[in-house]
C-alpha positions, 0 to 999 in steps of 0.5 A: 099305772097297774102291771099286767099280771094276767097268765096270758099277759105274763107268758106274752111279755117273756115271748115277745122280748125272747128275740131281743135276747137272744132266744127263742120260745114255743109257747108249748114248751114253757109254762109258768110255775109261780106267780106271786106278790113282793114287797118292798121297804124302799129308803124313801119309806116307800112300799112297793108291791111288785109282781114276780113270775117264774116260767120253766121250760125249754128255749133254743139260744138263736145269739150266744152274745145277747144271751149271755148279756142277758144272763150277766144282766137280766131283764127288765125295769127291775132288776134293782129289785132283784128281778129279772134274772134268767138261769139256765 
C-alpha cells in the first residue's frame, strides 16, 4: 500500500481530521511549507520510508479539551516516528 502524498490530498487529510481534534481550518488560511521523504533504520532491520508534511497558518480551536489532547499527543499512525506533533 502506497500513502497519498499529493499536495491536494495531504491538505484534505489535515482538513478532515481537523473537527475531530478540536479545531477548525480554512483552506485559505493554511498552506504546506515542506514536504519530504524520511527514513528510517527499524531494530527489525527494516527501512521505512515515510512521508513528512509540514503545514503553516491560522486555526480557530472549537474544543479546548481535544485540542490540548491533541498537542499532548499528536496525530496519526506515526507518531512513534516522531510524527504527528502540532505546535502552536
Amino acid at each position: 500500500m502506497m500513502p497519498h502524498v499529493t499536495m491536494a490530498w495531504q491538505e484534505k487529510f489535515l482538513l478532515d481530521r481537523s473537527e475531530k481534534h478540536g479545531f477548525k481550518l480554512n483552506s485559505d488560511d493554511f498552506a504546506i511549507t515542506e514536504h519530504e521523504y524520511v527514513t528510517f533504520k527499524h531494530k527489525s532491520g527494516k527501512m521505512p520510508r515515510l512521508s513528512k508534511t509540514t503545514y503553516e497558518g491560522n486555526l480557530t480551536i472549537t474544543d479546548s479539551k481535544k485540542f490540548k489532547a491533541l498537542l499532548v499527543g499528536g496525530m496519526g499512525k506515526k507518531k512513534a516516528y516522531g510524527f504527528g506533533m502540532m505546535t502552536v
